[in-house]
DOMARDREN-181131 format. One record per residue (C-alpha): residue number from 1; y, x, z. Coordinates in nm, 2 decimals, decimal comma. Example, Ala and Ser with C-alpha at 12.3 -4.5 7.8 and 13.67 -1.06 7.14 Angstrom:
<atoms>
+-----+--------+--------+--------+
! seq !     c2 !     c1 !     c3 !
+-----+--------+--------+--------+
!   1 !  -0,45 !   1,23 !   0,78 !
!   2 !  -0,11 !   1,37 !   0,71 !
+-----+--------+--------+--------+
</atoms>
This chain:
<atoms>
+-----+--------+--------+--------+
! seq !     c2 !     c1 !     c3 !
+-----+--------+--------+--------+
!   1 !  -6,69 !  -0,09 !  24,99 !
!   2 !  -6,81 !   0,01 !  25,34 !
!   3 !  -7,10 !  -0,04 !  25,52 !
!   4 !  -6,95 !  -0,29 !  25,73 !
!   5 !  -6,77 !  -0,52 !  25,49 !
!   6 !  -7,09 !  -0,49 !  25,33 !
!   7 !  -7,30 !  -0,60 !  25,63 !
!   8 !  -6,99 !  -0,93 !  25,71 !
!   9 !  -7,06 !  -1,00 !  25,31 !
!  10 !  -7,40 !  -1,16 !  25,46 !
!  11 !  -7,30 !  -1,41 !  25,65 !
!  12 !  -7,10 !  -1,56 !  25,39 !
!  13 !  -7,37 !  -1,54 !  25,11 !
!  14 !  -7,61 !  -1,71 !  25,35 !
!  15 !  -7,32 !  -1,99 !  25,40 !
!  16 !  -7,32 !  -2,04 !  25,00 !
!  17 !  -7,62 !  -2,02 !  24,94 !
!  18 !  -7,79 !  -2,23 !  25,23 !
!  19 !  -7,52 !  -2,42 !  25,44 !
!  20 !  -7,28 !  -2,49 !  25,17 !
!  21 !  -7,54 !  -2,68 !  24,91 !
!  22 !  -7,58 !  -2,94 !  25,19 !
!  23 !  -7,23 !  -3,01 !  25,32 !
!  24 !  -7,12 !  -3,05 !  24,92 !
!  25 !  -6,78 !  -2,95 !  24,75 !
!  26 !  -6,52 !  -3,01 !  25,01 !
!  27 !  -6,30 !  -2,72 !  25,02 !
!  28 !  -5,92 !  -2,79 !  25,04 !
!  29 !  -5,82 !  -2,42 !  24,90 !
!  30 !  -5,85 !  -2,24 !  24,58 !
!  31 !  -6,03 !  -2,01 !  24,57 !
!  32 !  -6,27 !  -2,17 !  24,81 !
!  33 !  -6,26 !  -1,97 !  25,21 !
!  34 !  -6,63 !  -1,82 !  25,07 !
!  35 !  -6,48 !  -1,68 !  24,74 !
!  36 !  -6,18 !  -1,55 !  24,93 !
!  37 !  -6,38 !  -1,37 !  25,21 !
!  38 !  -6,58 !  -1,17 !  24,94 !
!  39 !  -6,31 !  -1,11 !  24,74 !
!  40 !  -6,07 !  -1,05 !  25,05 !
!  41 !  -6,34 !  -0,76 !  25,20 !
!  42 !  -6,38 !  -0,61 !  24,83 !
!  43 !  -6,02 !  -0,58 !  24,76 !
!  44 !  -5,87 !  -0,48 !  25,15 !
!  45 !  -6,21 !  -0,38 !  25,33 !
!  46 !  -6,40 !  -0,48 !  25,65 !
!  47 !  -6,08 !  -0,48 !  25,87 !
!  48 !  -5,83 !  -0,62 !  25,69 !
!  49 !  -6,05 !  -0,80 !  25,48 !
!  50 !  -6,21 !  -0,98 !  25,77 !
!  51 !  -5,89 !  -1,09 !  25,97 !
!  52 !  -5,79 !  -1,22 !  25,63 !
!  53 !  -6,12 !  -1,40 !  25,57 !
!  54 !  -6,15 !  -1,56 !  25,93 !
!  55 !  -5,74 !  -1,62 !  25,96 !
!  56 !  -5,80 !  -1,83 !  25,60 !
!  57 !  -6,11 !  -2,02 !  25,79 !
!  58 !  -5,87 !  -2,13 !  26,06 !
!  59 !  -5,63 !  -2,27 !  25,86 !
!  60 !  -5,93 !  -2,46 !  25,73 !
!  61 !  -5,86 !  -2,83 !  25,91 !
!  62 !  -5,70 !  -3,15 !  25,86 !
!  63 !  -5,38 !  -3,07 !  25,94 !
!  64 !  -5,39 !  -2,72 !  25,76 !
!  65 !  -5,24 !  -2,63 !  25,41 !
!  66 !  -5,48 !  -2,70 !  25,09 !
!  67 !  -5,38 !  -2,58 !  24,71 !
!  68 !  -5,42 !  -2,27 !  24,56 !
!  69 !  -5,45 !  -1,93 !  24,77 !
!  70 !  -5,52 !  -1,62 !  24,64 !
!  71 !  -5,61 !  -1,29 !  24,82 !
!  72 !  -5,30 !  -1,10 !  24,87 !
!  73 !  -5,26 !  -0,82 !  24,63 !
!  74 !  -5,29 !  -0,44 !  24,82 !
!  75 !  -4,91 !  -0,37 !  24,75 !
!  76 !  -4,59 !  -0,49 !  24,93 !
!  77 !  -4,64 !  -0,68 !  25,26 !
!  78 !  -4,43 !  -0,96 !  25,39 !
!  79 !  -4,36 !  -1,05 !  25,78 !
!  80 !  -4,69 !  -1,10 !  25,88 !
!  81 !  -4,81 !  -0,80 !  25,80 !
!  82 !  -4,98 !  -0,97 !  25,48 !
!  83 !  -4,94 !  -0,91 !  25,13 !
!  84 !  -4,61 !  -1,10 !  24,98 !
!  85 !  -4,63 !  -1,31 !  24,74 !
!  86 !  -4,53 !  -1,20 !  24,40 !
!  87 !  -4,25 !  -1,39 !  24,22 !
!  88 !  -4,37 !  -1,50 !  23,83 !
!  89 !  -4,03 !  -1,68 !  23,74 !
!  90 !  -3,72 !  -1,55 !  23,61 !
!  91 !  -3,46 !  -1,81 !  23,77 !
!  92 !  -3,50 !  -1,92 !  24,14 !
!  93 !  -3,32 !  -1,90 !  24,49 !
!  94 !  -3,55 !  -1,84 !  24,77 !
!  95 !  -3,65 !  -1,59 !  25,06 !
!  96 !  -3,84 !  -1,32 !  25,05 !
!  97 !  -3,86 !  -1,09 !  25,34 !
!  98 !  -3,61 !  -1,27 !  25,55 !
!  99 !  -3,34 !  -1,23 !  25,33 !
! 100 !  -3,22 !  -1,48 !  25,01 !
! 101 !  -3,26 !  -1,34 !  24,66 !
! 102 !  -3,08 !  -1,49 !  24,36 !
! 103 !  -3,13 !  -1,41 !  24,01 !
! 104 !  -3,10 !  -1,56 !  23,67 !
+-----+--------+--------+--------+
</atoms>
């Protein structure tokens, strides 16, 4: 890891370990936005890692997403320039990449 996703893993430990005790359990993601800004810097780095971390914190609102959202994997990458999801099941119609897949 480098010195400077090292250094931005600070921050957050300091939010876990001080802020977060007092505000309680009230994340609406899983993993929680701490847990996916350490893993997010350890698996992409300080760049990537970081506009990951901080583009996951603004989705962080009422009117946001919630459920579960892992770090992107470091293979394929979708539209966004993000990592795409990866599909588990064996039978489904949807897009991927802009264009519609069917198998089964």
């Amino acid at each position: 890891m480098s010195p400077l996703a090292h250094l931005l893993r600070l921050p957050i430990h300091f939010y876990r370990y001080v802020i977060s005790p007092l505000l309680g359990v009230n994340c609406r993601f899983a993993p929680s936005c701490s847990e996916y800004a350490l893993e997010a810097l350890a698996t992409h780095g300080a760049l990537k890692g970081g506009y990951l971390a901080a583009r996951r914190i603004l989705r962080c609102h009422p009117w946001g997403g919630s459920g579960y959202d892992p770090v992107p994997s470091t293979g394929a990458t979708g539209q966004d320039g993000t990592a795409a999801p990866a599909c588990t099941h064996s039978s489904h119609k949807h897009a991927h990449g802009g264009h519609e897949t069917v198998t089964g």
